[in-house]
C-alpha positions as CSV (number, residue, x, y, z in Angstrom):
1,X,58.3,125.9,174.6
2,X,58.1,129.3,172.5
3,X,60.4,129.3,169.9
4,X,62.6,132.6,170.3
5,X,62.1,134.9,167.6
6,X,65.8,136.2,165.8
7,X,67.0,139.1,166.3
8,X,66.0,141.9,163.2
9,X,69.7,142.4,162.8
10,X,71.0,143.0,159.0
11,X,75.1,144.2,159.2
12,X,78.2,144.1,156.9
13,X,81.4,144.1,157.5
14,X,84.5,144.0,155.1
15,X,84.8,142.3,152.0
16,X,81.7,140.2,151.4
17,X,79.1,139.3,148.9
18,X,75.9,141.3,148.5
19,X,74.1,137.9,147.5
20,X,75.2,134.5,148.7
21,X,76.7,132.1,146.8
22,X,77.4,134.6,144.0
23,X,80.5,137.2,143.5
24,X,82.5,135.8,145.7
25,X,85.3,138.2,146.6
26,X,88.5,136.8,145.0
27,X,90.9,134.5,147.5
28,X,87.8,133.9,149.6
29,X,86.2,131.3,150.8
30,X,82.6,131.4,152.1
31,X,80.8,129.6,155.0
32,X,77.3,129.8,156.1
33,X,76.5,130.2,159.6
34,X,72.7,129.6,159.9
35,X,69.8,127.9,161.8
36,X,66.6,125.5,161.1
37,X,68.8,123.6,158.8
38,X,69.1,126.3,156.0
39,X,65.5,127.6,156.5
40,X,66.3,130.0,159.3
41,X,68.3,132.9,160.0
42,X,72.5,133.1,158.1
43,X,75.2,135.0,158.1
44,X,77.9,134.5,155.6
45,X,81.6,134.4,156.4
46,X,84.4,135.1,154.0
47,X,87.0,132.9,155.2
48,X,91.1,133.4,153.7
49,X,91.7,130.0,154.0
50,X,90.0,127.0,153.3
51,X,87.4,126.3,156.2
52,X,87.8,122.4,156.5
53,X,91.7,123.2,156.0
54,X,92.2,121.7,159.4
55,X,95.4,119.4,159.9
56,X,93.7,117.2,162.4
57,X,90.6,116.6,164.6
58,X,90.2,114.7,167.6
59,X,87.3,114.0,169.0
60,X,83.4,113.2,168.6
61,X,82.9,115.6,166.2
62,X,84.8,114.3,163.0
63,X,83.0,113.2,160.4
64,X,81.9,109.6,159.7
65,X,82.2,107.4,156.9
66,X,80.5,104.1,156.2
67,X,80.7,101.7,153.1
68,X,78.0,99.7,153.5
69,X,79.6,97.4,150.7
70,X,81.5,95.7,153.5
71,X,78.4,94.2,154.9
72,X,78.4,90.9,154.2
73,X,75.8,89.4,156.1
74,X,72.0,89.1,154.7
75,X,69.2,88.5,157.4
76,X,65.5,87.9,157.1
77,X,64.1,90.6,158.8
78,X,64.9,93.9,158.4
79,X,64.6,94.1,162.1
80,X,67.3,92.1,162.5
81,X,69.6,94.2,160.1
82,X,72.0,96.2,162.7
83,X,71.4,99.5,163.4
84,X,73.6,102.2,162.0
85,X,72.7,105.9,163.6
86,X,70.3,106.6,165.9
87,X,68.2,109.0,167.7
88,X,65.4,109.5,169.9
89,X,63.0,109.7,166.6
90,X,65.0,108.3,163.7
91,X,66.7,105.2,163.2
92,X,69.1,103.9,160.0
93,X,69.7,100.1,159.0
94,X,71.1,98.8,155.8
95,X,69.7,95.2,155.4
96,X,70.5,92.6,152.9
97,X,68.5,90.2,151.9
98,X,68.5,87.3,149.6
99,X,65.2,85.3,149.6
100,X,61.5,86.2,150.1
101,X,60.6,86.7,153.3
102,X,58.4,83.9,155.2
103,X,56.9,85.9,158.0
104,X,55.4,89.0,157.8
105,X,56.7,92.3,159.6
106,X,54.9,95.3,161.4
107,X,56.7,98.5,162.7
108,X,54.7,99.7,165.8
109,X,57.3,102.1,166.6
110,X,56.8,104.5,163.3
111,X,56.5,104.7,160.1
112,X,59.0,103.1,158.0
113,X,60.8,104.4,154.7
114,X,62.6,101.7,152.5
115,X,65.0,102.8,149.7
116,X,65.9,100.1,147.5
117,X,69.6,100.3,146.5
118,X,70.1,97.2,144.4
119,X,66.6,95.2,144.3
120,X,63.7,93.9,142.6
121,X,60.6,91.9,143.8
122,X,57.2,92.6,145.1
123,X,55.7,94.3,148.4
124,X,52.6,92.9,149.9
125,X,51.4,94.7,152.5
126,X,47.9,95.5,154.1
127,X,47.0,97.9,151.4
128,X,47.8,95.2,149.0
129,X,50.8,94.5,146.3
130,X,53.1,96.7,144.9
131,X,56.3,95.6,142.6
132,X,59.7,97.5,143.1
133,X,63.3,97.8,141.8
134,X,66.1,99.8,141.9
135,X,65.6,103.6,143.1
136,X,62.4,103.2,144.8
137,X,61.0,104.5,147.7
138,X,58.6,102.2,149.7
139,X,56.7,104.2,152.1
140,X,55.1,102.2,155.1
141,X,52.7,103.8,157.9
142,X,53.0,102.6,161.2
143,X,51.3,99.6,162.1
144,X,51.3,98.3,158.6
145,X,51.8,94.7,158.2
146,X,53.7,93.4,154.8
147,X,56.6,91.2,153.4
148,X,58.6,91.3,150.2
149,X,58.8,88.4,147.7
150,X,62.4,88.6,146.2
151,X,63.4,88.0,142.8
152,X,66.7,89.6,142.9
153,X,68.9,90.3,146.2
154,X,67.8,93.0,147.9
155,X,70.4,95.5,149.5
156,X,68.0,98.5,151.1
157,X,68.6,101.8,153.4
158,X,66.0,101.2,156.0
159,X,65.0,104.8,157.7
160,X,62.5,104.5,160.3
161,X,60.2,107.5,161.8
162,X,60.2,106.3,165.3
163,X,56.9,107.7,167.5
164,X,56.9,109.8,164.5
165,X,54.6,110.4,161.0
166,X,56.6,111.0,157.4
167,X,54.7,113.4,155.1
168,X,55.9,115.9,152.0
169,X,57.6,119.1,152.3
170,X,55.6,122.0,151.8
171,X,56.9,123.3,148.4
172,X,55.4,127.1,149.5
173,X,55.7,129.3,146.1
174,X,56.7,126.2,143.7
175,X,53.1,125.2,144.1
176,X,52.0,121.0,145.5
177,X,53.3,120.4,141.6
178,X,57.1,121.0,141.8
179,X,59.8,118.5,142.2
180,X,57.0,115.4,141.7
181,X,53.4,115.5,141.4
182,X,51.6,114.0,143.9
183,X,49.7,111.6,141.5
184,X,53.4,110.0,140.9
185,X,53.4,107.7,143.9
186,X,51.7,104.6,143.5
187,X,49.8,103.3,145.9
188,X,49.6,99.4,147.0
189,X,46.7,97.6,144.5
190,X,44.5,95.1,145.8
191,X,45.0,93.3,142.5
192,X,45.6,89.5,141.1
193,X,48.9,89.0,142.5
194,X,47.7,90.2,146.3
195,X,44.8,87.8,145.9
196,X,47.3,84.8,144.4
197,X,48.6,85.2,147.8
198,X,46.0,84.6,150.3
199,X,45.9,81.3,152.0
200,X,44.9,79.7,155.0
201,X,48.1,78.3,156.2
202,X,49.3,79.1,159.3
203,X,51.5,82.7,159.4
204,X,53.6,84.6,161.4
205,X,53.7,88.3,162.3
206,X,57.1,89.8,163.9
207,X,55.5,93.0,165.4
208,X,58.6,95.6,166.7
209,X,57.2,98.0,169.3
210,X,59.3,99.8,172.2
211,X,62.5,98.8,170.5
212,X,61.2,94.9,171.2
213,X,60.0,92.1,169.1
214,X,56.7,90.2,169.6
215,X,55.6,87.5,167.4
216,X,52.1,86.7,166.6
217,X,51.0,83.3,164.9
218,X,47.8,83.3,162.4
219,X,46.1,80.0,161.4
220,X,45.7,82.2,157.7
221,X,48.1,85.1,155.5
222,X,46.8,87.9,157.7
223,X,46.9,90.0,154.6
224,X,43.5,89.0,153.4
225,X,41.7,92.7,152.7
226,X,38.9,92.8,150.6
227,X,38.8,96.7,150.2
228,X,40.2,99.5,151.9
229,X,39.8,103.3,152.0
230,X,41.1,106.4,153.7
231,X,44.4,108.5,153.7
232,X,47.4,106.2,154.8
233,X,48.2,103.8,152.3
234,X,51.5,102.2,151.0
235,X,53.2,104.6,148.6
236,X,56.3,104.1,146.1
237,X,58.1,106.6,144.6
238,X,61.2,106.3,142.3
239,X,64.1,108.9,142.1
240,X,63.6,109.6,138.4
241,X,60.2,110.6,139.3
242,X,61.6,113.7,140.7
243,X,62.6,116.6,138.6
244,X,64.6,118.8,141.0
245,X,64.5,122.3,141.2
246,X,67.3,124.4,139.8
247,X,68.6,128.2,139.1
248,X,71.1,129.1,136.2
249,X,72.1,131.8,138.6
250,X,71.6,131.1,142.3
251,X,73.3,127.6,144.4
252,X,70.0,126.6,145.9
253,X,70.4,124.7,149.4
254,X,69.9,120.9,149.7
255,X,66.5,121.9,151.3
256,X,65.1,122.6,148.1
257,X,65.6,118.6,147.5
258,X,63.3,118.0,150.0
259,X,61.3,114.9,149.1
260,X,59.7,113.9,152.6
261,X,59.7,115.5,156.2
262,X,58.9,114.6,159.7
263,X,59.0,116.3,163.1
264,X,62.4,115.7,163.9
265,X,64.2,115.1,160.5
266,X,64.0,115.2,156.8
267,X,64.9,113.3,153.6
268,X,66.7,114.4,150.5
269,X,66.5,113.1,147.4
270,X,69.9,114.6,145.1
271,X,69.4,114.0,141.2
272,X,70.9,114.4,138.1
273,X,70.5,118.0,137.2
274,X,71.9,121.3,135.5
275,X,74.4,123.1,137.3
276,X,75.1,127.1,137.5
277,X,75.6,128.7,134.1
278,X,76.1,132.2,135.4
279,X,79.8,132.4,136.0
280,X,78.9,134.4,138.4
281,X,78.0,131.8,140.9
282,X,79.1,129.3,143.1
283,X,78.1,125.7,141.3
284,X,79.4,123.0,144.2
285,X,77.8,123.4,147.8
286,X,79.0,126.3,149.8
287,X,80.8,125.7,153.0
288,X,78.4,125.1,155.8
289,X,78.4,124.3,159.5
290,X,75.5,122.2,160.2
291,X,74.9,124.4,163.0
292,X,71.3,122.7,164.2
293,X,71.4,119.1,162.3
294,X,73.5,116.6,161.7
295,X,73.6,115.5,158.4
296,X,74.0,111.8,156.2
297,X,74.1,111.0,153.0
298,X,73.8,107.8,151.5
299,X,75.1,107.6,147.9
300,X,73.3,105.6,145.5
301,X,74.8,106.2,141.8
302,X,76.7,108.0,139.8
303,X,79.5,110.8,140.6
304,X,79.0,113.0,143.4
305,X,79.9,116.4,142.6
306,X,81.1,117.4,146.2
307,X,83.3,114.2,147.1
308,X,86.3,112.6,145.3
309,X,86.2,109.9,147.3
310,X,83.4,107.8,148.0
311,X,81.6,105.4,145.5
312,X,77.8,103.9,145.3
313,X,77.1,102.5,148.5
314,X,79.0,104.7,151.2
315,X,77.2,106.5,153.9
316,X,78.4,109.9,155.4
317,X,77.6,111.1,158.8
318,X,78.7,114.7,159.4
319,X,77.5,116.1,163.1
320,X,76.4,119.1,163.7
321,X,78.8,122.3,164.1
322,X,81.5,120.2,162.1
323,X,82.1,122.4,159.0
324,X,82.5,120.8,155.7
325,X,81.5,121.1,152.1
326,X,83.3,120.2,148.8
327,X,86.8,118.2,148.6
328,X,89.7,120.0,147.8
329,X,89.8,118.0,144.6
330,X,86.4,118.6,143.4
331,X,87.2,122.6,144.3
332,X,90.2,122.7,141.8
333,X,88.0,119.7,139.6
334,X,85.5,122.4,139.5
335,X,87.8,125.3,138.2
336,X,89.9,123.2,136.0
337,X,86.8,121.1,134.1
338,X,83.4,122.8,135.1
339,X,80.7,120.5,133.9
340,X,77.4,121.2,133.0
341,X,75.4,119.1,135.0
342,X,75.6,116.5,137.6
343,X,75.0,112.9,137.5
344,X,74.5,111.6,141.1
345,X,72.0,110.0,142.9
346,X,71.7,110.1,146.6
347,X,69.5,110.1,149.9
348,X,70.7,112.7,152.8
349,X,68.5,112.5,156.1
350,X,68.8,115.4,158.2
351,X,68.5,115.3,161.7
352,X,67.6,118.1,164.2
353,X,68.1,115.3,167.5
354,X,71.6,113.9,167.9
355,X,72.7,110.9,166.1
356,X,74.8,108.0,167.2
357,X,76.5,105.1,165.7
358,X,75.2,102.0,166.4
359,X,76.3,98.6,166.3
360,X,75.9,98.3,162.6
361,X,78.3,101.1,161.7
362,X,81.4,99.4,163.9
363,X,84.0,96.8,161.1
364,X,82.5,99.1,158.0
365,X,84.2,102.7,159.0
366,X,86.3,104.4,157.1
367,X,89.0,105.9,159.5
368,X,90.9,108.2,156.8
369,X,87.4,110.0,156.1
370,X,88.7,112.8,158.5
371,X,91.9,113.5,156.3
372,X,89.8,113.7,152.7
373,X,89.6,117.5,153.2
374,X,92.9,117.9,153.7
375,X,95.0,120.5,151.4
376,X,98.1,120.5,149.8
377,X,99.7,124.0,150.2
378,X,98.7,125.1,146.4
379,X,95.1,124.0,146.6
380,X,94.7,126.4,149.2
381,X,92.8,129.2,147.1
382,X,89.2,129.7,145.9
């Protein structure tokens, strides 16, 4: 199918702002209207009144809130950790775990993106052994077999490409250098500890493919490489290896966080960074609609400069068309206190398929999500 070209259409009408994000006109409110995510075609409302100043929503479209601190329950596998959303191509899980594993573990369905949210231990995988801790990536091809040797409990946001390949964004003008170089990631070393654990005692192999699971039993540790080469390997990458992008004068969109893409969704990486010195311009997120993607954001650390209400550990799902953006309290926060810089760290997947809650997400909801963007009558003003 031919994606339609937009129409060559440039038009103003009323009060507005010659450049988004900045001068707003006074008692407005803006909103972004747009398409691809925030890559594509906008228009920019100025609203009178707040646009998530709704008194109530009913419905499939609210917003979603899950604190993932409820889950109790640690499991093995992370196959066996429930599902959270879903979609044809992506898949979230949050698994705890508390002791190495004993089998090993092969995604056939795609490739398979571990951030480690409280952690530390060691991957072995085909490519070989690489430790980990708090903050880290742990990027898996498909069909790559590995297990994780624990030393600390492991509590991880499991994101899985499903019939689908993750890669990095294409940084255009910033040049393959911006936001991390690529020789940051580390790759999986075939080094004394992977060779410390080859044996040849019997081994299993928990293979999921097709949404099923099919295990394999070795008479030896199937991860027994003597070399390797070529282009797919096993890859970590740690949030403060990422110096985001900024602009003193311009609110950049979260798509210039990008830290890894795929067909049918992206990943986000927010960190610590300056804010807006220009008085000119907006420094929390603008208004938005989510008009093509629905949107989640997993919140690792810190204070998040949009939300007064969530904590390390919650996950928000926000559907596309619902319009949100900050919290009335980190609006009048914002006016009353304006801080230099930010000091949170989180991961935001962004979806262009539809994605539902699974089993995982039901006992760990937060029903009074809806109502955080409610207003009281005075903090209804810019």
């Amino acid at each position: 199918m031919t994606r339609q070209r937009p129409i060559p259409l440039r038009h103003r009408e009323g009060r507005i702002s010659r450049q988004a994000h900045v001068d707003l006109p006074e008692g407005g409110f803006e909103r972004e209207i747009g398409s691809d995510g925030f890559d594509g075609p906008a228009s920019h409302m100025i609203h009178a009144h707040s646009p998530t100043g709704w008194s109530g929503i009913d419905g499939p479209l609210k917003p979603r809130a899950y604190d993932t601190r409820e889950l109790k329950d640690a499991v093995a596998l992370p196959f066996e950790a429930k599902v959270l959303l879903r979609s044809a191509h992506c898949e979230l899980r949050f698994w705890l775990a508390t002791e190495s594993m004993d089998r090993l573990v092969r995604n056939a369905d795609g490739d398979q993106l571990i951030f480690v949210h409280a952690g530390r231990g060691s991957l072995f995988c085909d490519y070989g052994h690489l430790p980990f801790g708090e903050g880290d990536y742990l990027l898996l091809p498909r069909g790559t077999a590995w297990r994780l040797e624990l030393e600390e409990p492991l509590r991880a946001l499991l994101v899985e490409a499903t019939g689908d390949r993750l890669g990095l964004p294409d940084r255009g003008l910033l040049g393959r250098h911006a936001l991390f170089d690529p020789d940051q990631l580390e790759v999986a070393r075939l080094d004394d500890a992977f060779d410390a654990q080859r044996s040849d005692e019997p081994w299993r192999l928990v293979v999921k493919a097709r949404g099923g699971l099919t295990t394999m039993t070795y008479p030896f540790n199937p991860l027994d490489a003597v070399g390797w080469k070529g282009e797919l390997a096993a890859l970590r990458l740690n949030w403060r290896d990422i110096r985001p992008v900024t602009s003193p004068r311009y609110h950049l969109p979260p798509s210039a966080h990008t830290t890894f893409t795929s067909e049918h969704f992206c990943i986000s990486t927010f960190c610590p960074r300056p804010l807006e010195s220009d008085p000119r311009a907006l420094n929390l997120p603008f208004f938005h609609s989510n008009d093509d993607v629905d949107e989640v954001l997993f919140y690792h650390r810190g204070h998040f400069m949009s939300r007064d209400d969530v904590g390390a550990g919650f996950l928000s799902f926000h559907p596309s068309g619902f319009p949100h953006g900050p919290h009335p309290k980190a609006l009048r926060a914002a006016r009353e206190r304006p801080r230099e810089a930010t000091d949170e760290v989180a991961v935001m997947i962004d979806s262009f398929e539809a994605l539902e809650p699974g089993p995982g997400a039901s006992g760990i909801e937060r029903a009074d999500y809806v109502d955080s963007w409610k207003l009281d009558p005075e903090e209804d003003s810019p």
